[in-house]
PDB file of N, CA, C, O and CB in Angstrom:
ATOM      1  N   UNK A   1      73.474  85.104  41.621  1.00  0.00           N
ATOM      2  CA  UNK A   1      74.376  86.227  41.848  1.00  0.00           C
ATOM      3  C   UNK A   1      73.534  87.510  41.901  1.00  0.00           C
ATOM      4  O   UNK A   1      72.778  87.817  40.979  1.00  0.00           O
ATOM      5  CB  UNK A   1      75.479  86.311  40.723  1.00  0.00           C
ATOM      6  N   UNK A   2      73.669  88.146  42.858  1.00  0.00           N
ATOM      7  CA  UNK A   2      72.955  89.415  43.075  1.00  0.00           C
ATOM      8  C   UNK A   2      73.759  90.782  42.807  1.00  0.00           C
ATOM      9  O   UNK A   2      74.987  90.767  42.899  1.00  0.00           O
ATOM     10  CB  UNK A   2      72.487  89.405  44.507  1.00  0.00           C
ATOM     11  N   UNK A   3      73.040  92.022  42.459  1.00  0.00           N
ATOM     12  CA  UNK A   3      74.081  92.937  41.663  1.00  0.00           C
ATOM     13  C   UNK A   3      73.829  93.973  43.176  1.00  0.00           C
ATOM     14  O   UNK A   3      72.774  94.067  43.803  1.00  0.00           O
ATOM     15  CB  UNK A   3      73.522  93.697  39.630  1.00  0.00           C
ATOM     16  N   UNK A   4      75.213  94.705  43.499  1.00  0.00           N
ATOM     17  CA  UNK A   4      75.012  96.018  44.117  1.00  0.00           C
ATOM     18  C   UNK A   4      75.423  96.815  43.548  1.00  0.00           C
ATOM     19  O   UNK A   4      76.090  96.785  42.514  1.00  0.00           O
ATOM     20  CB  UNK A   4      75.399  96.251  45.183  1.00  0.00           C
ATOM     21  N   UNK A   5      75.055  97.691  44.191  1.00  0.00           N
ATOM     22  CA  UNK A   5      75.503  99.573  43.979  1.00  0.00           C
ATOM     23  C   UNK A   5      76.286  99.869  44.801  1.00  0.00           C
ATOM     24  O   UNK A   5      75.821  99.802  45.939  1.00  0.00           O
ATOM     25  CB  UNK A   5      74.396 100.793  44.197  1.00  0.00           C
ATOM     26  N   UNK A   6      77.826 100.335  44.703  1.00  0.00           N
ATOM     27  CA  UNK A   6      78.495 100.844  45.730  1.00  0.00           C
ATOM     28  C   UNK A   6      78.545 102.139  45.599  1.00  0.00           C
ATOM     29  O   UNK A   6      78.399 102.523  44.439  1.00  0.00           O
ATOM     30  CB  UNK A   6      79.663 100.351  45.895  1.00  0.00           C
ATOM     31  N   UNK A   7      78.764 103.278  46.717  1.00  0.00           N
ATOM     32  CA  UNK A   7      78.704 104.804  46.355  1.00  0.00           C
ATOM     33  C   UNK A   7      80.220 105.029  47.010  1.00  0.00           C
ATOM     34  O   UNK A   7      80.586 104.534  48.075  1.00  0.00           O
ATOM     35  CB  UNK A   7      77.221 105.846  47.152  1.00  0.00           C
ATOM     36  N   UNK A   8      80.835 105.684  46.346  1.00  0.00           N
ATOM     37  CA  UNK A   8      82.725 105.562  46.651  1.00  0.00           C
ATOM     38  C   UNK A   8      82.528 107.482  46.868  1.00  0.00           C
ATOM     39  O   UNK A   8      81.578 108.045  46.324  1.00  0.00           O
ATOM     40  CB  UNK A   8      84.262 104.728  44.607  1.00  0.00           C
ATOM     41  N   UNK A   9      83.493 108.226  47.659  1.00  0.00           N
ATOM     42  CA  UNK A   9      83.395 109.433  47.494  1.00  0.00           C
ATOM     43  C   UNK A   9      85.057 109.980  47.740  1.00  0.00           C
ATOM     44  O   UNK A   9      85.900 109.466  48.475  1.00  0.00           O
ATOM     45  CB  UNK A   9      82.215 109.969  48.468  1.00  0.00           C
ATOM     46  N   UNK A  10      85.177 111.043  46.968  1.00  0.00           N
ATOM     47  CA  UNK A  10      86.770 111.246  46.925  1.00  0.00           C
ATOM     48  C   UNK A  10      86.914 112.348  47.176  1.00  0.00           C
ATOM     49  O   UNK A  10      86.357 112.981  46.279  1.00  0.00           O
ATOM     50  CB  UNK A  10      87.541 111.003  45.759  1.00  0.00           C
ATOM     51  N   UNK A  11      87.357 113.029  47.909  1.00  0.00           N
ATOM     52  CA  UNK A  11      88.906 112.040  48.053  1.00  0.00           C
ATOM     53  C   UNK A  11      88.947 111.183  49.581  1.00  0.00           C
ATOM     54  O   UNK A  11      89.673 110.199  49.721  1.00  0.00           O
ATOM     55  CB  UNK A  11      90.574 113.318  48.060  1.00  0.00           C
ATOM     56  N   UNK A  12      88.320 111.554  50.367  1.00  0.00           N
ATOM     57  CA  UNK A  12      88.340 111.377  51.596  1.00  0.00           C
ATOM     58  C   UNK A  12      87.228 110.000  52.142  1.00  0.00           C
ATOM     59  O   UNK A  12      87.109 109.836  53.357  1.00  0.00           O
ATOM     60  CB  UNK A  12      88.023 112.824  52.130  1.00  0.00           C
ATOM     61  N   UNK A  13      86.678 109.335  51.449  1.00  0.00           N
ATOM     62  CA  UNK A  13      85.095 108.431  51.577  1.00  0.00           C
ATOM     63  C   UNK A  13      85.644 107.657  52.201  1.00  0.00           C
ATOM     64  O   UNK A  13      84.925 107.299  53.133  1.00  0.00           O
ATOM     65  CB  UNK A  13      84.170 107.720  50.309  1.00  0.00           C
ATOM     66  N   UNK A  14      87.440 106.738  52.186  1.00  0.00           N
ATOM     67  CA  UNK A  14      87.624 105.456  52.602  1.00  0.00           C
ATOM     68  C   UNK A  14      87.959 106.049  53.840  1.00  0.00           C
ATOM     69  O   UNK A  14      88.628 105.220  54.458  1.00  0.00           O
ATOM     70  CB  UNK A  14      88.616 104.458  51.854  1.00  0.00           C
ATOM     71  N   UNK A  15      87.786 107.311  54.647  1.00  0.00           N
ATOM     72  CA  UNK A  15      88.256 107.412  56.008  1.00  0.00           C
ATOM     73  C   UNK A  15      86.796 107.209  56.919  1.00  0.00           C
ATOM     74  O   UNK A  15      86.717 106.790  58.074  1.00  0.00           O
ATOM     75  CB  UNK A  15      89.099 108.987  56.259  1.00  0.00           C
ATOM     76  N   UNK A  16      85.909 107.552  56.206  1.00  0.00           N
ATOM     77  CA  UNK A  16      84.064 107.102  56.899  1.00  0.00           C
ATOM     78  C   UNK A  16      83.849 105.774  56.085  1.00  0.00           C
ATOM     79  O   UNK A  16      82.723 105.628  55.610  1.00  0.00           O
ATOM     80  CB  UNK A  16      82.384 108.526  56.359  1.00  0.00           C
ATOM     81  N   UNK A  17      84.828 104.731  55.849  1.00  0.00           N
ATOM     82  CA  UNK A  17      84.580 103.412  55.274  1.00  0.00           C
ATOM     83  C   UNK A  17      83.858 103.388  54.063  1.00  0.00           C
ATOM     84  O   UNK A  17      82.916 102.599  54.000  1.00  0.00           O
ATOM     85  CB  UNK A  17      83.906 102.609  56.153  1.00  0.00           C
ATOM     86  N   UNK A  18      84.072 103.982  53.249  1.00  0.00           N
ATOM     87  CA  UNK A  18      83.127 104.121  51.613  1.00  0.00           C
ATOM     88  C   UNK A  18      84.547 103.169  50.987  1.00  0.00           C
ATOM     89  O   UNK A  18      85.647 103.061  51.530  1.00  0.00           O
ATOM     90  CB  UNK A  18      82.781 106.413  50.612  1.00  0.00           C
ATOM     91  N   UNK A  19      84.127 102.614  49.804  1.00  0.00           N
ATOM     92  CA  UNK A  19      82.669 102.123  49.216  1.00  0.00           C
ATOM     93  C   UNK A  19      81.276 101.963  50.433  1.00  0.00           C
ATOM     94  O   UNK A  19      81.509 102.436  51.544  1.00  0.00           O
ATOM     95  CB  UNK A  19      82.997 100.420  48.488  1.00  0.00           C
ATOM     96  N   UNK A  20      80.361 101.536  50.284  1.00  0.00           N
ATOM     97  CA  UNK A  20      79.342 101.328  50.978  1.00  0.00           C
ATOM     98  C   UNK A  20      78.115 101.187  50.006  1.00  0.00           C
ATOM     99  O   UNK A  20      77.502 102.080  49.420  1.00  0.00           O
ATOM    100  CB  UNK A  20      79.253 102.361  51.962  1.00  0.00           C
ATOM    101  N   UNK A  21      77.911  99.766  49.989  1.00  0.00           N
ATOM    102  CA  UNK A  21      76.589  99.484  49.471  1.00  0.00           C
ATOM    103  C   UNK A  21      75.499 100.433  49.705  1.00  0.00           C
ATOM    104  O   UNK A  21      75.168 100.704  50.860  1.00  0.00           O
ATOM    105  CB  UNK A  21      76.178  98.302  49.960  1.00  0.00           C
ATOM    106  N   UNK A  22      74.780 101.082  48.455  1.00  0.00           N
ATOM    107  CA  UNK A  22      73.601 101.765  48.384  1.00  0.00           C
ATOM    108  C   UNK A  22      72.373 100.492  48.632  1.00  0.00           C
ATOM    109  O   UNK A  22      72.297  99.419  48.033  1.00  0.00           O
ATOM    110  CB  UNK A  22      73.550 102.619  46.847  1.00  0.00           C
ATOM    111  N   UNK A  23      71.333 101.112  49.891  1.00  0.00           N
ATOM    112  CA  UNK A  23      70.297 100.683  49.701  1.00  0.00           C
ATOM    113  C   UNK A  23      69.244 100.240  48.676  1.00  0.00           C
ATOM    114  O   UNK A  23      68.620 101.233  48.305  1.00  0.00           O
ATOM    115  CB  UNK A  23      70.070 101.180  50.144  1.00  0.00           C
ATOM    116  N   UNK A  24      68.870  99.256  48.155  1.00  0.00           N
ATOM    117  CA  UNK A  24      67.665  99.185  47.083  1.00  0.00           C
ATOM    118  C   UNK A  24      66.683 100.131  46.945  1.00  0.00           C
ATOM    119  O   UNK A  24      66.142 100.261  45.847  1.00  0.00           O
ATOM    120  CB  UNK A  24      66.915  98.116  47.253  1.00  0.00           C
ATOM    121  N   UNK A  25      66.265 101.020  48.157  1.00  0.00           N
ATOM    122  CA  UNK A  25      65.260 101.249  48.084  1.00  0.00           C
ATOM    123  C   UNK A  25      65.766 102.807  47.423  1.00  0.00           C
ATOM    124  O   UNK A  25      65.051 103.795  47.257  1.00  0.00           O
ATOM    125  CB  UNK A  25      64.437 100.945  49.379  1.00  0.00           C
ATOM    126  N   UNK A  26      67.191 102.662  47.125  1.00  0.00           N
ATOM    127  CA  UNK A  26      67.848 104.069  46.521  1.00  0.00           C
ATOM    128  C   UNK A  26      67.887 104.314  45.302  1.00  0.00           C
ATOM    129  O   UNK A  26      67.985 105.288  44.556  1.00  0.00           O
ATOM    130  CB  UNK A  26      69.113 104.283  46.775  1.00  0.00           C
ATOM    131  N   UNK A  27      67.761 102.895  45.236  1.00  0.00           N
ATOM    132  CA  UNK A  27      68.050 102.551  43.302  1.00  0.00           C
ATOM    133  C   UNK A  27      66.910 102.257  42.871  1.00  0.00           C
ATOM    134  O   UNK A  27      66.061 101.709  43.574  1.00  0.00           O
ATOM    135  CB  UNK A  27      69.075 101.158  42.713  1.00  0.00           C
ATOM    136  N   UNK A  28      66.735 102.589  41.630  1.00  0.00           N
ATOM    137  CA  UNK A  28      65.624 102.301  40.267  1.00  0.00           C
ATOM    138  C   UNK A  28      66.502 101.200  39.395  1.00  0.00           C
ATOM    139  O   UNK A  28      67.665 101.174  38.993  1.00  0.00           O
ATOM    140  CB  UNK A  28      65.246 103.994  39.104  1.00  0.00           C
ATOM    141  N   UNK A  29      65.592 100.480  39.319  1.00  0.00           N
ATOM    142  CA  UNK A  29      66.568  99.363  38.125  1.00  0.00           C
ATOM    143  C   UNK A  29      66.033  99.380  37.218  1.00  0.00           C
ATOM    144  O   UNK A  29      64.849  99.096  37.399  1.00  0.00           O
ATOM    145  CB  UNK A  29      66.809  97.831  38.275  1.00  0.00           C
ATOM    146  N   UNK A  30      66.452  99.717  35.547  1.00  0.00           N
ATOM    147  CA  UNK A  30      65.598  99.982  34.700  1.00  0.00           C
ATOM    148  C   UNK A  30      65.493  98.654  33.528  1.00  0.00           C
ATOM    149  O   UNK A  30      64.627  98.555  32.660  1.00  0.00           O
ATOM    150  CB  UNK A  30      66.007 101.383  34.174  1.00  0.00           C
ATOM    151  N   UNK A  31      66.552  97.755  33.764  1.00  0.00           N
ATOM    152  CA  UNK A  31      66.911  96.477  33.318  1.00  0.00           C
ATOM    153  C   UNK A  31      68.370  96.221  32.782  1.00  0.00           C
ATOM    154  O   UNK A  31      68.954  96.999  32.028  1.00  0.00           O
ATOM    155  CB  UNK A  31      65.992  96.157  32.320  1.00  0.00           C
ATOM    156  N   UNK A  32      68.837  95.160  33.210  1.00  0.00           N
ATOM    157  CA  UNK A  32      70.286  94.393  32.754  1.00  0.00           C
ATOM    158  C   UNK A  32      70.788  95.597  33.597  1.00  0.00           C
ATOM    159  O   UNK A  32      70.089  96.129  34.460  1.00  0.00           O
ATOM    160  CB  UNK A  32      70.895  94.152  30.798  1.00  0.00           C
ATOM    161  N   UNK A  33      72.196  96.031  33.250  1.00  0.00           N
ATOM    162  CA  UNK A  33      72.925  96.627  34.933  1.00  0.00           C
ATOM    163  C   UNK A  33      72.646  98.275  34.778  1.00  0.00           C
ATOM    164  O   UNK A  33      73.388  99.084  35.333  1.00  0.00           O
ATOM    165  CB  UNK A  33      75.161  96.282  35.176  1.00  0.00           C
ATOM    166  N   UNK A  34      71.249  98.774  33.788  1.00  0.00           N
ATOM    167  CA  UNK A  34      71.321  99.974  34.191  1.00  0.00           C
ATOM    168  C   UNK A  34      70.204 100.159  35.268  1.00  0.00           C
ATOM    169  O   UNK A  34      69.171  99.498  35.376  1.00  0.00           O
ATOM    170  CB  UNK A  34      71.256 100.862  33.049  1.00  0.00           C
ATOM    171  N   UNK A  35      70.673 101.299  36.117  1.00  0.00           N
ATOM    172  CA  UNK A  35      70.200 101.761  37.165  1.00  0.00           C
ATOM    173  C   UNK A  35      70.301 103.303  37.237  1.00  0.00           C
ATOM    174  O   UNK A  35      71.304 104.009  37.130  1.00  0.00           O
ATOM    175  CB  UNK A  35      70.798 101.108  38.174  1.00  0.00           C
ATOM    176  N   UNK A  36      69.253 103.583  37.406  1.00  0.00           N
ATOM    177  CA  UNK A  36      69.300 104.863  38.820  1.00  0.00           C
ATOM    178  C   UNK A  36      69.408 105.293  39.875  1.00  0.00           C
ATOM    179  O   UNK A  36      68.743 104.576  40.623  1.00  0.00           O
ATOM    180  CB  UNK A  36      68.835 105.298  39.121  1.00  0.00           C
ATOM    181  N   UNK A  37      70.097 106.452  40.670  1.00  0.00           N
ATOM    182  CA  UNK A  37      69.498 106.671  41.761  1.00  0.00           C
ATOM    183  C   UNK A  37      69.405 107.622  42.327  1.00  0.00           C
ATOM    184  O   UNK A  37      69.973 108.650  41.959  1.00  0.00           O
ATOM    185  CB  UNK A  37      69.741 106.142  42.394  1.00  0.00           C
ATOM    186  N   UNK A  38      68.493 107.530  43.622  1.00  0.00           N
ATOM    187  CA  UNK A  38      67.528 108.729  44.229  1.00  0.00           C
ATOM    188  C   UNK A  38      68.889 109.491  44.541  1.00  0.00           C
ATOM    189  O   UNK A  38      70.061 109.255  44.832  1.00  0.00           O
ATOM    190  CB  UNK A  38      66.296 108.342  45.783  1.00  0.00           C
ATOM    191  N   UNK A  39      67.702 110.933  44.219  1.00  0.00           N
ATOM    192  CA  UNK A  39      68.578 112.314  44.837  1.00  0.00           C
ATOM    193  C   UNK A  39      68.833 112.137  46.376  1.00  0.00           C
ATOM    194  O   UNK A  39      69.669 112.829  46.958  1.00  0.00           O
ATOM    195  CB  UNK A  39      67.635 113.887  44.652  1.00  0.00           C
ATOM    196  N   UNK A  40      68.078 111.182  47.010  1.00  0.00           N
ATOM    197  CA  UNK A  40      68.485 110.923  48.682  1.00  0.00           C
ATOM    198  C   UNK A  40      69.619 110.149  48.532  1.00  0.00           C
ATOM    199  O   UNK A  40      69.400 109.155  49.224  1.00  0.00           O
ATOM    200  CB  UNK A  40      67.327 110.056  49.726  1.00  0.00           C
ATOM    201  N   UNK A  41      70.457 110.065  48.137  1.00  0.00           N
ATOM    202  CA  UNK A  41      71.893 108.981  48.291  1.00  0.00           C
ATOM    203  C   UNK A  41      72.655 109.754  49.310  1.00  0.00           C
ATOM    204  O   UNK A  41      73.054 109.339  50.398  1.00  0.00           O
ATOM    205  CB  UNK A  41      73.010 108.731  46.699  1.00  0.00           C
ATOM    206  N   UNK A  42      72.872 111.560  48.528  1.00  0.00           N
ATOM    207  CA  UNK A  42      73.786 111.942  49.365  1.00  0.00           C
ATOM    208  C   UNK A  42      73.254 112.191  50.996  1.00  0.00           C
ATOM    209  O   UNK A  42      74.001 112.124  51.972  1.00  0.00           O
ATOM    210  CB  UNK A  42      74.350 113.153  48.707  1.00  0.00           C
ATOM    211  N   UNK A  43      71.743 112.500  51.040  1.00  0.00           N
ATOM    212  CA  UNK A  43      71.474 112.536  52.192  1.00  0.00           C
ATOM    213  C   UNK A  43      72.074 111.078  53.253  1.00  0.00           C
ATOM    214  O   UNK A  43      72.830 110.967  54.218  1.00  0.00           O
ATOM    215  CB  UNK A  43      69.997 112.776  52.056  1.00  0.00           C
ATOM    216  N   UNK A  44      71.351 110.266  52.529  1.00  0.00           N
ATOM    217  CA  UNK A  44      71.819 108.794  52.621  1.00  0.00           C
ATOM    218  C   UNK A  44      73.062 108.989  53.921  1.00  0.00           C
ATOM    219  O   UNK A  44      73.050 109.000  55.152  1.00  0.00           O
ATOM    220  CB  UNK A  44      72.539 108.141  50.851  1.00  0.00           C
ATOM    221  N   UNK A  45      73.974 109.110  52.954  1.00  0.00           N
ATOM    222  CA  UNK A  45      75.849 108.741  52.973  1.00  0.00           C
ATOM    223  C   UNK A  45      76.122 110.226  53.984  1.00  0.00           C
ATOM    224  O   UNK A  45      77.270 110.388  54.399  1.00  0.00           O
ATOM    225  CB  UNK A  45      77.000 108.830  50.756  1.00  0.00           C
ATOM    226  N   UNK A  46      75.279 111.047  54.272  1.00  0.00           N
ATOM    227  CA  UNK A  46      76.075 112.002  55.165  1.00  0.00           C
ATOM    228  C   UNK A  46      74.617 111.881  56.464  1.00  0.00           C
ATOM    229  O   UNK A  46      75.048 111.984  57.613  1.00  0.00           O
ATOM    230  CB  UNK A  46      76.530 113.970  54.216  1.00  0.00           C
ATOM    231  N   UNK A  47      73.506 111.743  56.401  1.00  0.00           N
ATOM    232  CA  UNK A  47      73.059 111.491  57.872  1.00  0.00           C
ATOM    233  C   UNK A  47      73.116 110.552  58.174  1.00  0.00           C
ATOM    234  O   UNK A  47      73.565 110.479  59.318  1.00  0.00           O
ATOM    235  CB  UNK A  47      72.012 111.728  58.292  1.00  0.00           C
ATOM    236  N   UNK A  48      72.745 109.082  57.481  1.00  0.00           N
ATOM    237  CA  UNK A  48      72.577 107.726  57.959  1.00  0.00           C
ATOM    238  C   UNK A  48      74.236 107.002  58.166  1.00  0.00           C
ATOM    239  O   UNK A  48      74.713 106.289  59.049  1.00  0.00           O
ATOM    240  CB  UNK A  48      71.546 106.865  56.736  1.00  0.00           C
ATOM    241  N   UNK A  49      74.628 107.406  57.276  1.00  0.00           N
ATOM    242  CA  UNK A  49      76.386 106.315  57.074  1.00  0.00           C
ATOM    243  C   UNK A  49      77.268 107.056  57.545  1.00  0.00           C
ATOM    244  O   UNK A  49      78.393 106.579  57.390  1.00  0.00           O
ATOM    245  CB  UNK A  49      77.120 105.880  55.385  1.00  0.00           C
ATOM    246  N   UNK A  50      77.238 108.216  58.159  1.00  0.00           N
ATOM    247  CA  UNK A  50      78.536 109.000  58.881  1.00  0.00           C
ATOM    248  C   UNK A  50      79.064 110.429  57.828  1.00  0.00           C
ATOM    249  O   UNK A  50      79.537 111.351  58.493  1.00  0.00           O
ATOM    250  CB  UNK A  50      80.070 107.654  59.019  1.00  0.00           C
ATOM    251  N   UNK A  51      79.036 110.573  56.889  1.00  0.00           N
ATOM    252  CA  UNK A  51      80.086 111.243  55.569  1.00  0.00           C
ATOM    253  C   UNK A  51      79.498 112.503  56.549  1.00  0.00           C
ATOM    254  O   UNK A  51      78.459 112.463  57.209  1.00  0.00           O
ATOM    255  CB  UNK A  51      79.649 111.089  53.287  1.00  0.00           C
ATOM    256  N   UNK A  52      80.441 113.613  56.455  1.00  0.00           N
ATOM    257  CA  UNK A  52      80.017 115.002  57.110  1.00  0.00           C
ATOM    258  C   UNK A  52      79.486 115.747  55.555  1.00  0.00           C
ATOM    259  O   UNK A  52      79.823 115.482  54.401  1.00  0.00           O
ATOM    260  CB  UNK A  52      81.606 115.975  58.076  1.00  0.00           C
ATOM    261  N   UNK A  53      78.710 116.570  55.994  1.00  0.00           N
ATOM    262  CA  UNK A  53      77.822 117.450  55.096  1.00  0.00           C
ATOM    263  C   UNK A  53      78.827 118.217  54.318  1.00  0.00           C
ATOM    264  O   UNK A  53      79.642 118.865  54.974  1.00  0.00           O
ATOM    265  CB  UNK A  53      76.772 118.464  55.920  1.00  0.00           C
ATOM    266  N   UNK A  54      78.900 118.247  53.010  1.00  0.00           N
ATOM    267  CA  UNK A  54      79.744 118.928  52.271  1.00  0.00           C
ATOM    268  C   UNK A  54      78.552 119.492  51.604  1.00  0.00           C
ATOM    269  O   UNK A  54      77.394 119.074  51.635  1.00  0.00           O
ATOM    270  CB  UNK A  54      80.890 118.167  51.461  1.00  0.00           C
ATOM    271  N   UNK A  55      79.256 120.956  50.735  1.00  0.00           N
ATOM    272  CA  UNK A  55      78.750 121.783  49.495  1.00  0.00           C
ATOM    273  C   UNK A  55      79.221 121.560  48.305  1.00  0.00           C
ATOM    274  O   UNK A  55      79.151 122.561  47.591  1.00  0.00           O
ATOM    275  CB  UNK A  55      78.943 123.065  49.594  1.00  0.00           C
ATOM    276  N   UNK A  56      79.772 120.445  47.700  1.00  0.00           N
ATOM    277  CA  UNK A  56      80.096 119.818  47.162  1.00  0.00           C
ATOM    278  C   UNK A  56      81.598 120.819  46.391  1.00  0.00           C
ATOM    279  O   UNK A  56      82.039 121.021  45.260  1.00  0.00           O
ATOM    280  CB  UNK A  56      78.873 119.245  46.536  1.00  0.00           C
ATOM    281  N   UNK A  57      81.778 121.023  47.122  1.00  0.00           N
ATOM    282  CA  UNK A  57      83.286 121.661  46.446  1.00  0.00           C
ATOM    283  C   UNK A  57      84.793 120.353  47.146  1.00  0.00           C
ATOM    284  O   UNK A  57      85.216 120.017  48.252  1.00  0.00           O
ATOM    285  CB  UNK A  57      83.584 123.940  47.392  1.00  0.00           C
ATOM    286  N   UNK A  58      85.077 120.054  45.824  1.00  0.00           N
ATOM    287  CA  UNK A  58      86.053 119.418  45.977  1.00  0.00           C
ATOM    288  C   UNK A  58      85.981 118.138  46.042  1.00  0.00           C
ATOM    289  O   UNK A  58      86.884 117.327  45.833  1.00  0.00           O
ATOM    290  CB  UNK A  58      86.556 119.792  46.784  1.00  0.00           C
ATOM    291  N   UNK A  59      84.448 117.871  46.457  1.00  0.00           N
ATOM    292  CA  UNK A  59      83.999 116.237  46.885  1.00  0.00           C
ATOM    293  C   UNK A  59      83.262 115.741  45.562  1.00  0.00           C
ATOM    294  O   UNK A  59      82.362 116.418  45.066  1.00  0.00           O
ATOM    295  CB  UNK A  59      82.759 116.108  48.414  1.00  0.00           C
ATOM    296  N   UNK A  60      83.705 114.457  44.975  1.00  0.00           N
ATOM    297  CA  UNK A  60      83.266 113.500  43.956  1.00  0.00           C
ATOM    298  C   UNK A  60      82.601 112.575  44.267  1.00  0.00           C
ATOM    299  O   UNK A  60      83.515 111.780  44.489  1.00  0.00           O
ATOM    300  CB  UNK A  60      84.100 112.983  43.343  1.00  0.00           C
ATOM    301  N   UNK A  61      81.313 111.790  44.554  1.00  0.00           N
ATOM    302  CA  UNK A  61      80.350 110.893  44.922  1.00  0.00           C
ATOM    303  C   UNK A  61      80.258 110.153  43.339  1.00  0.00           C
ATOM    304  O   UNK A  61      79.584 110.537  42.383  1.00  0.00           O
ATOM    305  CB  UNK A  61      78.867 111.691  45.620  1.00  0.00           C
ATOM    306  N   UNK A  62      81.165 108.979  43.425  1.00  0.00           N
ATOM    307  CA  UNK A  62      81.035 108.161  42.084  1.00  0.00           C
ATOM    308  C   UNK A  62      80.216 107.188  42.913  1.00  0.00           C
ATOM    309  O   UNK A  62      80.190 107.148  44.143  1.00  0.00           O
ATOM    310  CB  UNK A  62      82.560 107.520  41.192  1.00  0.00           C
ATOM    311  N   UNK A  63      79.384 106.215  41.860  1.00  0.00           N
ATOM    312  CA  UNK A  63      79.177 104.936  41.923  1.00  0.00           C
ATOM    313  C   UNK A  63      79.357 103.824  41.085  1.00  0.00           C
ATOM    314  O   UNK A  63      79.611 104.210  39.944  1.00  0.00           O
ATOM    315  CB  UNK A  63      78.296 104.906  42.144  1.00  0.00           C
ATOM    316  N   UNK A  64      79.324 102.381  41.204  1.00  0.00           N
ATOM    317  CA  UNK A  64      79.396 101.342  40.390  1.00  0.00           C
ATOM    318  C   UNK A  64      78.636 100.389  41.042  1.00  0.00           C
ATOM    319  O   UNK A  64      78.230 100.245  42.195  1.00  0.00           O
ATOM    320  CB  UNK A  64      80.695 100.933  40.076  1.00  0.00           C
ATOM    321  N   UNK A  65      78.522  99.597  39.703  1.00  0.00           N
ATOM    322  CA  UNK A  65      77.906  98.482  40.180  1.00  0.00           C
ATOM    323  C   UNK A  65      78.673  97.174  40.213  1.00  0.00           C
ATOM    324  O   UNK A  65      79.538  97.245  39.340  1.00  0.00           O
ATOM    325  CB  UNK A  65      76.798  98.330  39.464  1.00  0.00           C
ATOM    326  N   UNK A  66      78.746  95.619  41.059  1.00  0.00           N
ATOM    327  CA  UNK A  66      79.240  94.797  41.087  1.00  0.00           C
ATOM    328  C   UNK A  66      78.569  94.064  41.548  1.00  0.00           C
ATOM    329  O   UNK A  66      77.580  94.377  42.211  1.00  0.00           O
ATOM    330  CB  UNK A  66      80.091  94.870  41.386  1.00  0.00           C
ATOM    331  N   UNK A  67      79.149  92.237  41.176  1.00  0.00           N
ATOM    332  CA  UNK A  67      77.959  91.565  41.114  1.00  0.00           C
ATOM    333  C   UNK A  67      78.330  90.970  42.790  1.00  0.00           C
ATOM    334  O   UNK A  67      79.479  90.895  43.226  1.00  0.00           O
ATOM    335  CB  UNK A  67      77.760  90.357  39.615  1.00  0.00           C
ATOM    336  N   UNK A  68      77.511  90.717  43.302  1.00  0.00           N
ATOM    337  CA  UNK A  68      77.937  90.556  44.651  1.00  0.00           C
ATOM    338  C   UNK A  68      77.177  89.106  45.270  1.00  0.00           C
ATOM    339  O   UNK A  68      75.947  89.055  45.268  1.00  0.00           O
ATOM    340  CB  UNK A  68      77.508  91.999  45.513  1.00  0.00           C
ATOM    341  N   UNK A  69      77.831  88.172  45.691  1.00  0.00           N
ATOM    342  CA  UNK A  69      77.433  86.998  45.928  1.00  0.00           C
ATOM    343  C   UNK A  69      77.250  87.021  47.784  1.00  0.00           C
ATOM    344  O   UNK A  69      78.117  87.045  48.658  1.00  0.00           O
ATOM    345  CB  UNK A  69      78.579  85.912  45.189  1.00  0.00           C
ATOM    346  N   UNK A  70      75.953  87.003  47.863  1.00  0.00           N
ATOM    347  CA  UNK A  70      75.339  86.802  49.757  1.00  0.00           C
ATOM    348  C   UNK A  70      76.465  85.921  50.398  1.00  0.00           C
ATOM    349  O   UNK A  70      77.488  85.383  49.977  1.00  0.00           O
ATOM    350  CB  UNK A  70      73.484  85.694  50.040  1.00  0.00           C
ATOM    351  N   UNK A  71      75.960  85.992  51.345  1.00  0.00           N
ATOM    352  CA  UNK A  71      75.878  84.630  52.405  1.00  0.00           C
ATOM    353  C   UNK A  71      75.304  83.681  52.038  1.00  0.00           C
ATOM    354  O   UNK A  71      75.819  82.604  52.338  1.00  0.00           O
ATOM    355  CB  UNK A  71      75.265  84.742  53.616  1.00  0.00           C
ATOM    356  N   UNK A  72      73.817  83.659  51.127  1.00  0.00           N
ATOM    357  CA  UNK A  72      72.773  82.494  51.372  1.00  0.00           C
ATOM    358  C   UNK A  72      73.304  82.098  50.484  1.00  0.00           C
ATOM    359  O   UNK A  72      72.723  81.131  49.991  1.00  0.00           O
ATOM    360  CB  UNK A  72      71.234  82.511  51.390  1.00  0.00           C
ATOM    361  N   UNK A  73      74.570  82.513  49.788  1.00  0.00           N
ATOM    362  CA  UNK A  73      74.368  81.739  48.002  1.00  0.00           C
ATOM    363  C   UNK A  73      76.141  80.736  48.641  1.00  0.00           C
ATOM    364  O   UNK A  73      76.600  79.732  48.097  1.00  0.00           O
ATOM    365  CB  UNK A  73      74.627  83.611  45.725  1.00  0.00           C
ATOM    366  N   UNK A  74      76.544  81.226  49.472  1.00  0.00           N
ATOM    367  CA  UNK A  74      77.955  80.473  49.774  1.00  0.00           C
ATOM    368  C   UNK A  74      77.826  78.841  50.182  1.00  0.00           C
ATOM    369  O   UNK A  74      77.027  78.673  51.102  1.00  0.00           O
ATOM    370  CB  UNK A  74      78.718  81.285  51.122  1.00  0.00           C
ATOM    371  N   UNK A  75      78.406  77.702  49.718  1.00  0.00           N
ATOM    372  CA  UNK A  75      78.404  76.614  50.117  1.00  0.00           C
ATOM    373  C   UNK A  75      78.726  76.258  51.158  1.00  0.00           C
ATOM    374  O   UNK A  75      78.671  75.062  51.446  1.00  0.00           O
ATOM    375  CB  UNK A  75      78.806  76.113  49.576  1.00  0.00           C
TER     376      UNK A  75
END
C-alpha cells in the first residue's frame, strides 16, 4: 500500500478538479505518515495543474494524506 498527499483548496479547488495528488518530489517524508511540503506546491497547483493565481485572500490550500493502492498492486 502506497501513501499520497492530496492538496484540496477551498472553496473553489473541485471546479479545477482538486483533490489532486501532490508530486513526491513535493514532499519530504520524515517517517510513518509525517510529511512535509515544498513551498513550490502552490506554484505547483496554479502553473502546472490549472488553479488561477490567487493572493491568498479567501483561498484555503489544505492537505492530507491517504493510503492509496496503484494499479500494479490490483489483482
Amino acid at each position: 500500500m502506497l501513501r499520497k498527499v492530496f492538496l484540496d483548496i477551498m472553496p473553489d479547488g473541485k471546479l479545477y478538479g482538486f483533490p489532486k495528488a501532490i508530486p513526491e518530489h513535493l514532499i519530504t517524508w520524515y517517517g510513518g505518515n509525517d510529511y512535509g511540503l515544498s513551498p513550490e506546491v502552490r506554484k505547483w497547483a496554479s502553473e502546472v495543474e490549472g488553479y488561477p493565481k490567487v493572493n491568498g485572500k479567501n483561498v484555503s490550500f489544505c492537505h492530507y494524506i491517504e493510503d492509496y493502492r496503484g494499479l500494479e498492486n490490483e489483482d
